[in-house]
N, C-alpha and C positions, 0 to 999 in steps of 0.2 A: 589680826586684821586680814591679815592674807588667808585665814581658813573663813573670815565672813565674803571675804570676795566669791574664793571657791563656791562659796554655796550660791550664791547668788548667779554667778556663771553655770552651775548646775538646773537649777531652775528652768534652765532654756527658754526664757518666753517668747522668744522669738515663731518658735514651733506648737508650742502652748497656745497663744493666744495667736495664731492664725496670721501672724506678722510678717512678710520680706523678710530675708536674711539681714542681718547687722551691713555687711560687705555692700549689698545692694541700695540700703535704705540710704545710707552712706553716700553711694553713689549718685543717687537720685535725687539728695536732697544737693549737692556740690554742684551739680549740673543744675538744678533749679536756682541755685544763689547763684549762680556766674552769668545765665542768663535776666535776670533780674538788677544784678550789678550792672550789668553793659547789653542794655535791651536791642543796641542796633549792632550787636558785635556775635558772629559767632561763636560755639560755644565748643571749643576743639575737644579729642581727646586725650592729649596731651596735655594741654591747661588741665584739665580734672585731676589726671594723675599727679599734675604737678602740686594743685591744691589740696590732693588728699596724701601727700610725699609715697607716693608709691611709683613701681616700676609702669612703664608701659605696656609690660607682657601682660603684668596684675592688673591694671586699670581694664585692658583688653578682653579679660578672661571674665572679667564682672560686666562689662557691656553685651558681651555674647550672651550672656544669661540675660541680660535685661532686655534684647532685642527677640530673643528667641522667646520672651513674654509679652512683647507689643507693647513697652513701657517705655521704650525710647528707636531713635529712629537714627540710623547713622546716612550719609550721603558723602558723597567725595566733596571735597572745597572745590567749586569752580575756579575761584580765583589763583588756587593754588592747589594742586591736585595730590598732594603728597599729605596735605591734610585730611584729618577726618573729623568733619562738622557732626555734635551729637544732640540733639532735640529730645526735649521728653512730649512725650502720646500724651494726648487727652487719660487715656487707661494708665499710662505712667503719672498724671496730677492725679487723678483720684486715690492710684494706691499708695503714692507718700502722702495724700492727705487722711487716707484711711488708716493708714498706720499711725501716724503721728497723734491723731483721735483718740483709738484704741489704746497704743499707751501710754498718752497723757491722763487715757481714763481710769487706768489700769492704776496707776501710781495715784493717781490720786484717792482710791478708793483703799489701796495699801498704806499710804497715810494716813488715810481715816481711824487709823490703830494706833496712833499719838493725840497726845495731846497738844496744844499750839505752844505749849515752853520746850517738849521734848522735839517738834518739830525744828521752832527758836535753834534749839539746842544743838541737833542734826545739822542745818545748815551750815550755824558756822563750824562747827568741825570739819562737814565737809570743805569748807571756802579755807578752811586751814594748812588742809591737807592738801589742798588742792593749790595753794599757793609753797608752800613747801616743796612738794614733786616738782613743782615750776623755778622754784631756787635750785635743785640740786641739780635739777635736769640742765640750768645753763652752766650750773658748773662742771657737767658733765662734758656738756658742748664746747666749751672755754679749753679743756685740760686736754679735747680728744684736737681743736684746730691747732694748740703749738705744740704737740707734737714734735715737730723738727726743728723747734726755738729752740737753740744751746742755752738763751738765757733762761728755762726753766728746768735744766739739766742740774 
């Protein structure tokens, strides 16, 4: 399993098929659902980080690439000037739409190499697996929060 991921992460399609980096797309699309979610509510940089669980530095260091592309537009909060309010550009809707396109199209034409029981098939495996990482993963988070419970000593 882990040498089919490798390949697939090998693949790069990101750069292949003329796509936003992963980190970016990520970002672009977080900031598009959060304004969308709350249409009269600014859309901080802090919230994104918070919603994509990454540091502020990190959240920061993907906005500076997306700003120095005219994909998004940062401004100080008036209201609160410690804040940084983040807007995506017209140029920043077209290239998460343009990407989103490309590799919905892209997958879809690589699945066109199945047939609909092996695709059947694929899915639930992956909805398998993918609930599985999602079981271990809270017991992961359970084991690492009591920590300093004597009662699991």
């Amino acid at each position: 399993m882990y040498e089919a991921a490798v390949k697939l992460k090998q693949l790069n399609l990101p750069e292949k098929l003329g796509l936003l980096p992963k980190s970016e797309v990520v970002a672009l699309v977080a900031i598009s659902r959060l304004a969308k979610e709350n249409p009269d509510k600014p859309v901080y940089a802090s919230t994104v980080a918070g919603k994509l669980g990454v540091t502020a530095p990190a959240v920061s260091r993907t906005l500076n690439r997306l700003e120095e592309k005219k994909l998004i537009q940062r401004m100080i909060d008036q209201c609160d000037r410690r804040n940084v309010v983040v807007v995506l550009t017209e140029d920043g809707k077209s290239a998460l739409d343009s990407t989103i396109a490309k590799l919905s199209d892209f997958v879809d034409r690589a699945l066109s190499h199945l047939n609909d029981e092996e695709i059947l098939q694929f899915t639930r495996l992956y909805n398998k697996i993918y609930e599985g990482m999602k079981s271990e993963l809270a017991k992961v988070e359970s084991a690492s929060s009591t920590k300093g419970d004597f009662k699991n000593v």
